[in-house]
C-alpha positions in Angstrom: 4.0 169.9 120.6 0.9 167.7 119.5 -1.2 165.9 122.2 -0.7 162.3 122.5 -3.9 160.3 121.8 -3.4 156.2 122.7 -6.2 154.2 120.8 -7.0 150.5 122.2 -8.3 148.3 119.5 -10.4 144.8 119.6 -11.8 142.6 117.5 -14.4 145.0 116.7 -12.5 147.5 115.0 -11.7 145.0 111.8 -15.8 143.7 111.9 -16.5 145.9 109.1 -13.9 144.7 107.0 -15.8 141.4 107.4 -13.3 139.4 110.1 -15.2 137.7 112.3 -14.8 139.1 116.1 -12.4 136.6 117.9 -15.3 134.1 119.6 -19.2 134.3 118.8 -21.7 133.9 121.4 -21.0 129.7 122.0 -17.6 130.8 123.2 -16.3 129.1 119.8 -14.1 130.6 117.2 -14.6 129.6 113.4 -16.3 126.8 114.6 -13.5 125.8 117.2 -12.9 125.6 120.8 -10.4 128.4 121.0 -8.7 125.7 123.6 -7.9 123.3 120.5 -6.3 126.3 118.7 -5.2 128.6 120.6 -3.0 127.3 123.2 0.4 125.8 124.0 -1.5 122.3 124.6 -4.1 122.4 121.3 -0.5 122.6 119.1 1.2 119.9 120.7 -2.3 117.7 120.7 -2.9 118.8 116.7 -0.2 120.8 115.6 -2.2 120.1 111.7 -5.3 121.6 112.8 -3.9 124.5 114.4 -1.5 125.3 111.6 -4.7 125.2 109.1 -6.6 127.1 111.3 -3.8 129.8 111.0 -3.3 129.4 107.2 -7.6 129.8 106.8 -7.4 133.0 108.5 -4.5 134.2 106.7 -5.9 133.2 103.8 -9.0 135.7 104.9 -7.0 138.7 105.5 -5.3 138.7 102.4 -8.9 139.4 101.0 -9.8 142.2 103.4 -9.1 145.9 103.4 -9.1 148.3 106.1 -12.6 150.1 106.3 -13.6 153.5 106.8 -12.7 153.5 110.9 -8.6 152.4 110.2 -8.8 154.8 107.7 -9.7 157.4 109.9 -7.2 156.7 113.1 -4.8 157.0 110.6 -5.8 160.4 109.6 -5.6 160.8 113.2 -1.6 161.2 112.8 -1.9 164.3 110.9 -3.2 166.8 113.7 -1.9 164.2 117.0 0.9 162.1 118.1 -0.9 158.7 117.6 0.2 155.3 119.1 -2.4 152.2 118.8 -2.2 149.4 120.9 -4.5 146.4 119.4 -5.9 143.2 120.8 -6.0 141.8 116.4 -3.6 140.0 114.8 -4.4 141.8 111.4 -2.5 144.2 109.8 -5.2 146.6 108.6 -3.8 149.6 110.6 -0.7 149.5 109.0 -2.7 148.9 105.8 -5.0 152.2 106.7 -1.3 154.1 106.8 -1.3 153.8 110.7 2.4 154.1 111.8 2.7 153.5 115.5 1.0 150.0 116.1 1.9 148.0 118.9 0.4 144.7 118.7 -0.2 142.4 121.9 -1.5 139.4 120.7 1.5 138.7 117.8 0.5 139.1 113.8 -1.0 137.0 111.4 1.4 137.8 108.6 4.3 137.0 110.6 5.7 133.3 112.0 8.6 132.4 114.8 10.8 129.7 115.2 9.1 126.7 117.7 13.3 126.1 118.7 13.9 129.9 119.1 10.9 132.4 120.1 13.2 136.0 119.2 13.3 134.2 114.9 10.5 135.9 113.7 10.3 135.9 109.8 7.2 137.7 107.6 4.9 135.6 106.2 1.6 135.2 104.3 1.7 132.0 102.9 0.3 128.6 104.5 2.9 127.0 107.2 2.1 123.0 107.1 3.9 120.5 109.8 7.9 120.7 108.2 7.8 124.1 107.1 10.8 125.0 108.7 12.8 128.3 110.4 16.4 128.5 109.1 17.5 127.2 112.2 16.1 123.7 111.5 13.1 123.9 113.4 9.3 123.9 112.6 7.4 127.1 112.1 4.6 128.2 114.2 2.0 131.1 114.3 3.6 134.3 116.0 0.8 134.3 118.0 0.4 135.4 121.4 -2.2 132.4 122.3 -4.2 131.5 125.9 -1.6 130.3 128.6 1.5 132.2 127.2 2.6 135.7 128.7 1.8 138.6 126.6 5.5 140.4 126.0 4.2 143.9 124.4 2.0 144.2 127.4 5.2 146.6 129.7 5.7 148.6 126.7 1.9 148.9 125.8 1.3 150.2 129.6 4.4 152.7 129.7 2.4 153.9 126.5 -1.0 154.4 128.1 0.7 156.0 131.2 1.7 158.6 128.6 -2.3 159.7 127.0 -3.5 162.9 126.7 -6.8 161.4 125.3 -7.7 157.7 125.2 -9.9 155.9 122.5 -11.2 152.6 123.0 -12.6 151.0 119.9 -14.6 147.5 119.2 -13.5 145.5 122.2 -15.0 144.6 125.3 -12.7 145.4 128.2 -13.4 141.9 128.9 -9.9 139.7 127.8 -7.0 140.3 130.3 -4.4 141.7 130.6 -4.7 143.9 127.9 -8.7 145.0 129.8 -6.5 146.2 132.3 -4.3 148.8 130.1 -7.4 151.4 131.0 -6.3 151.8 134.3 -3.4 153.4 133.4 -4.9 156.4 131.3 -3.7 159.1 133.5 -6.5 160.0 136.3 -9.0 163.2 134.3 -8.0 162.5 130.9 -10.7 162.1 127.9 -11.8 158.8 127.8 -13.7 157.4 123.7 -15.5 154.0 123.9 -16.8 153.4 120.5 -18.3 150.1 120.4 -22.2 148.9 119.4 -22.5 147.4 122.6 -20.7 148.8 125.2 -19.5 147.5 128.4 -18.9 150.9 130.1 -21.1 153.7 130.5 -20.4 157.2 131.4 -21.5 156.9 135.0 -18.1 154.3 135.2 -15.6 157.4 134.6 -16.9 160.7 134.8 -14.5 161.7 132.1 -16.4 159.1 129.7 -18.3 159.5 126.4 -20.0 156.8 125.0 -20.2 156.2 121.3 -22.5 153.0 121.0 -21.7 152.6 117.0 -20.0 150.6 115.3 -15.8 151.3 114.1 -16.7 152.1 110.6 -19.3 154.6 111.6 -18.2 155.9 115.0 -14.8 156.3 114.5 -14.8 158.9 111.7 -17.3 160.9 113.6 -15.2 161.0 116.7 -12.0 161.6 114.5 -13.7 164.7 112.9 -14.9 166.2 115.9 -11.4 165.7 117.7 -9.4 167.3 114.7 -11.5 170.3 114.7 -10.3 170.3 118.4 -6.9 170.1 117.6 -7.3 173.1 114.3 
């Protein structure tokens, strides 16, 4: 029976395929107080700027591709039993040929229903104020955005509670409640951080190895090394 490796993704992990990590240095994203468009109040203040926000970015990822670190995870499946949980909204993983994604903060490429949240429909086109569900009622990102309750985040736990190896990739343990899915790794199991700048080192779990690289470059490095394990 294959080991079970869980992978944690952040913004970092789609960097390299040129999306911009989720706020810059100012605390703004694209330019924006994440506030004005990410959150139950910034919709119902400017539900135009917010739905134009969303179209620009969905606009961006239909020009990206996975880079060389998705591609590598999903190698990953071959020699493991891989699950990853991510912090993006992209698709790339499933794009890479990654088959277990769970994603906590909602996708890009899909919308919901304002009138009724379980009508989720795909989507890649723009959504503009009168777009509409079949139900009648406007359209909105299906977004998990600041303020709302993340509803992935049981099943995304009950999945980390089950690792025989953990990989944390391009995110800074910093955003809860998904930072707090580390905690339940089971107690003595490998721990991966692959980030340029991490926030952990190894003295913070003894089990730790540190991989201070970026997705695209670390990730295939660690892959190799962990199916040679596995061989």
């Amino acid at each position: 029976m294959s080991k079970k490796i869980v992978v944690l993704t952040g913004a970092g992990m789609s960097a390299d395929s040129g999306l911009k990590t989720f706020r810059d240095e100012n605390g703004l994203w694209e330019g924006h107080d994440v506030m004005e468009v990410a959150s139950p109040h910034g919709f119902a203040k400017n539900p135009d700027l917010v739905l134009e926000f969303y179209n620009q970015r969905r606009r961006q990822l239909r020009q990206a591709a996975p880079n060389k670190g998705h591609e590598a995870l999903a190698a990953l499946e071959s020699h493991y039993a891989v699950t990853i949980i991510t912090q993006n909204v992209d698709d790339l993983h499933e794009r890479a040929g990654s088959t277990e994604v769970v994603h906590l903060h909602g996708e890009l490429f899909k919308v919901r229903s304002t009138g009724n949240p379980h009508l989720v429909l795909p989507w890649k086109e723009d959504v503009i104020l009168g777009t509409k569900c079949p139900e009648g009622y406007q359209l909105r990102p299906h977004i998990v955005w600041f303020g709302e309750e993340v509803p992935l985040l049981p099943l995304a736990a009950n999945i980390t509670t089950s690792a025989d190896i953990l990989l944390v990739i391009g995110t800074s343990l910093q955003v809860y409640p998904a930072a707090g899915l580390l905690h339940y790794s089971p107690p003595g199991i490998p721990l991966y951080l692959v980030d340029p700048r991490p926030t952990l080192t190894a003295g913070d779990f003894p089990n730790l190895r540190v991989i201070s690289k970026t997705a695209a470059e670390g990730v295939p490095t660690l892959v190799a090394d962990l199916i040679r394990k596995a061989v």
